[in-house]
C-alpha positions as CSV (number, residue, x, y, z in Angstrom):
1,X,179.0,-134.5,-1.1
2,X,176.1,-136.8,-1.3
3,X,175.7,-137.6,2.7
4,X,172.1,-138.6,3.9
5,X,172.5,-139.4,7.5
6,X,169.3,-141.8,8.2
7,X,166.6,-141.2,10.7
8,X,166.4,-143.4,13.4
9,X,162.9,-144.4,14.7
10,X,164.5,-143.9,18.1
11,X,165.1,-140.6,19.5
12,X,167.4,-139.4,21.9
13,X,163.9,-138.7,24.1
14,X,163.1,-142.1,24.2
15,X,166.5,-143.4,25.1
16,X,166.7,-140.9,28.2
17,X,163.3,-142.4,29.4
18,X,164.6,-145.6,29.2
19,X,168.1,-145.0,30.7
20,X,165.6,-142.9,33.6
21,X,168.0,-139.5,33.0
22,X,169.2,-136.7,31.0
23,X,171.8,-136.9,29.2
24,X,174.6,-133.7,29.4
25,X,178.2,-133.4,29.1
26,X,179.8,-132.7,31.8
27,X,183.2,-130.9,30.8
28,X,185.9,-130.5,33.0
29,X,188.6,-127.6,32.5
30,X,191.9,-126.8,33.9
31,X,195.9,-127.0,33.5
32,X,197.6,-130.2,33.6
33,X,197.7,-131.5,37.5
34,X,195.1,-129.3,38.6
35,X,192.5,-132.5,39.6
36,X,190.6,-132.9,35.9
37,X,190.6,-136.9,35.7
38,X,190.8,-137.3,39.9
39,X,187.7,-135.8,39.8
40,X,186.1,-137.0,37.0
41,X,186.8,-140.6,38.1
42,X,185.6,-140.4,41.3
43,X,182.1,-138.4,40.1
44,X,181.9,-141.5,37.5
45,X,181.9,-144.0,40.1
46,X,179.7,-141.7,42.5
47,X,177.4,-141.6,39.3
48,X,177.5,-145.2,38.5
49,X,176.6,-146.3,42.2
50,X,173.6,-144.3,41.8
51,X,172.6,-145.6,39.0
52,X,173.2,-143.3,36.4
53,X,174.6,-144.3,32.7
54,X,177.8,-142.7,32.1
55,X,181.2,-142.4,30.0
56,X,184.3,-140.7,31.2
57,X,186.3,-139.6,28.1
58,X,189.9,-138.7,29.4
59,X,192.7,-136.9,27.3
60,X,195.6,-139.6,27.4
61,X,193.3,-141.9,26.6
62,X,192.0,-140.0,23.7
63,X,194.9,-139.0,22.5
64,X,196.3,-142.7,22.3
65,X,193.6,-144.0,20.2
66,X,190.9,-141.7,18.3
67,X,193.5,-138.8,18.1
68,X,196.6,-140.3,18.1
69,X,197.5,-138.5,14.3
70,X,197.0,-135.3,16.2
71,X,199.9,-133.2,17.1
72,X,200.4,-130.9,20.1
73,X,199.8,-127.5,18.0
74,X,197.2,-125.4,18.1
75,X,195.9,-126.8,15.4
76,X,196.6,-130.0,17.0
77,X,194.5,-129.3,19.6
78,X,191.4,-127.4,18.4
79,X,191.0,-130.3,16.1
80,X,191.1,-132.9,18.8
81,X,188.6,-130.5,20.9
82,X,186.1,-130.7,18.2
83,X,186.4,-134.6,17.3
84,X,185.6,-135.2,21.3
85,X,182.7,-133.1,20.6
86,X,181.5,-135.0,18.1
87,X,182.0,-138.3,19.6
88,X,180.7,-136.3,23.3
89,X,177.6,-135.8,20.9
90,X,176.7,-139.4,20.0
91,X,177.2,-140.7,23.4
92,X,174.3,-137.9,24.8
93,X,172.3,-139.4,21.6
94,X,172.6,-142.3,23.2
95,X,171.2,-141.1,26.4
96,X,174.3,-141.7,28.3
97,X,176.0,-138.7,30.9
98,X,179.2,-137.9,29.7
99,X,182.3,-137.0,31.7
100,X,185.3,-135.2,30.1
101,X,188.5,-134.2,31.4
102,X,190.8,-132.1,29.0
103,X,193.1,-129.1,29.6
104,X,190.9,-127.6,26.5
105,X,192.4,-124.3,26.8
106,X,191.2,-122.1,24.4
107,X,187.6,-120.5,25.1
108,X,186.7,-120.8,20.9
109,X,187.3,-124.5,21.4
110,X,184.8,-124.8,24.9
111,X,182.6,-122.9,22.9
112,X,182.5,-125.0,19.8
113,X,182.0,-128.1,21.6
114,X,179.2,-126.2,23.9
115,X,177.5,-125.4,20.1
116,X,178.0,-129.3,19.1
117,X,176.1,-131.0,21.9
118,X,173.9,-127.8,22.5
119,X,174.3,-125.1,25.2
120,X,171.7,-127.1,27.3
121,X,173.6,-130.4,27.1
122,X,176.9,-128.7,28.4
123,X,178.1,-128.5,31.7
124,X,181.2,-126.8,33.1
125,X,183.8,-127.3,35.4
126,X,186.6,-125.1,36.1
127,X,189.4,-127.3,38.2
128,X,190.6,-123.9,38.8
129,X,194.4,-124.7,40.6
130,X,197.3,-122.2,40.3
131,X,200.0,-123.0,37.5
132,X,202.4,-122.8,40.9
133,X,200.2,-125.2,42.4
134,X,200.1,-127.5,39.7
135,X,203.9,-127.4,38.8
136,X,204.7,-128.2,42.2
137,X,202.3,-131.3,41.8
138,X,203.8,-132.4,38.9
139,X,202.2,-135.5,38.7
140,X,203.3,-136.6,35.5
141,X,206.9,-134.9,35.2
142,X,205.9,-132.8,32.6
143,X,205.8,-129.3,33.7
144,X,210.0,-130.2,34.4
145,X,210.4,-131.3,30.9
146,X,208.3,-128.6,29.9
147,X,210.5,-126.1,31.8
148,X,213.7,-128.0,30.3
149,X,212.7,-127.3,27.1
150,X,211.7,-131.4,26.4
151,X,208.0,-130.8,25.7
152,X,206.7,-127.6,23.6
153,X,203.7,-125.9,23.2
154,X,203.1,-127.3,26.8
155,X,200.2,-125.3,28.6
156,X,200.9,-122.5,31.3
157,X,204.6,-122.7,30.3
158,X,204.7,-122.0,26.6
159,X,201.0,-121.7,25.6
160,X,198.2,-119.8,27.2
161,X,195.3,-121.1,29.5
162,X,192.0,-119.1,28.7
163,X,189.9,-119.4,31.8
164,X,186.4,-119.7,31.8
165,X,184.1,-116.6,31.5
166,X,181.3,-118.1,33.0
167,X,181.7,-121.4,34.5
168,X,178.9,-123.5,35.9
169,X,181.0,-125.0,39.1
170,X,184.5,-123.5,40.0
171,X,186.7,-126.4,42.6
172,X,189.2,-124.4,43.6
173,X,191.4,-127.6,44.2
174,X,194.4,-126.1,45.6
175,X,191.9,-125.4,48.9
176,X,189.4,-128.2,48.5
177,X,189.6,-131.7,49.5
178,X,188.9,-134.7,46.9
179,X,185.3,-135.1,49.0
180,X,184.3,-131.2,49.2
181,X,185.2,-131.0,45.4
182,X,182.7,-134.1,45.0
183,X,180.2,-132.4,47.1
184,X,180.4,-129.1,45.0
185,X,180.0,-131.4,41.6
186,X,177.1,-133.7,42.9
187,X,175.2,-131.0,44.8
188,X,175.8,-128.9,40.7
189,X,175.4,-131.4,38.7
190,X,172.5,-134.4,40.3
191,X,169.7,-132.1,39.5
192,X,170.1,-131.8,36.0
193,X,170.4,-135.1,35.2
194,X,168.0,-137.2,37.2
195,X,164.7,-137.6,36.5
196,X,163.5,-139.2,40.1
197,X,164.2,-137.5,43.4
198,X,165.9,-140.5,44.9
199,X,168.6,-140.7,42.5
200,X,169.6,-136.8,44.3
């Protein structure tokens, strides 16, 4: 293949300088209904009011759009992991903070994504909340269609969750309010992205 990606005159340094902040992904975890995107939204708009750069990738939104060829597989989904990696990537080139909120279930795939945007770009959230927890929420109706046999290869009812290992913030959402969960994420994540004290 005869690819030559050019070379910008602009690095990802200089953008971060200008955008006053460092750019990471900031990855959120869990099962369907355990708080991903309630969370991420709010810390985007916590972000923004402080004047931070961001982008909030969410799944459905993904998956309607970039990844809407993608089935619900595992193969389905490890390749839609690794194309929001990619495109997770070019935003932190850009010197933007990213938020993401997928299920993302297999470790291999966190991993991959943690290798595409490098290990010191990557932050992770566990929305840790009990498969009980989240079926009982429901918020979408899919864990009964799921159950009825409408949706397969649905996670926690027919395909495995792979928690974390090593986590950088845990929100145990199932004892947490929307505003301690914030707490936890701004207290974890503000002082790796700003780059003046009264951004924190």
């Amino acid at each position: 293949m005869n690819l030559y990606p050019i070379q910008t005159q602009v690095t990802k340094q200089q953008r971060e300088q200008l955008l006053q902040q460092h750019a990471r992904l900031i990855w959120f975890t869990g099962l369907s209904g355990s708080g991903k995107s309630t969370l991420a939204v709010q810390l985007e708009a916590q972000l923004h009011a402080k004047g931070f750069k961001t982008y909030l990738l969410d799944g459905d939104n993904i998956r309607t759009g970039l990844n809407k060829d993608l089935s619900f597989t595992d193969e389905g989904r490890v390749e839609n992991i690794r194309r929001i990696g990619e495109v997770a990537r070019l935003l932190l080139d850009a010197g933007i903070v990213v938020l993401s909120a997928f299920i993302s279930p297999f470790k291999a795939d966190r991993e991959q994504v943690k290798t595409i945007v490098g290990p010191e770009n990557y932050l992770e959230v566990f929305v840790d909340a009990p498969l009980e927890v989240c079926e009982q929420r429901d918020v979408k109706g899919l864990y009964k269609k799921a159950r009825a046999g409408e949706v397969k290869n649905f996670t926690g009812i027919d395909s495995p969750y792979e928690s974390p290992e090593h986590p950088d913030i845990v929100l145990q959402t199932h004892t947490l309010s929307v505003e301690e969960s914030i707490r936890i994420l701004q207290q974890g994540i503000l002082p790796k992205i700003s780059t003046h004290q009264s951004k924190i």
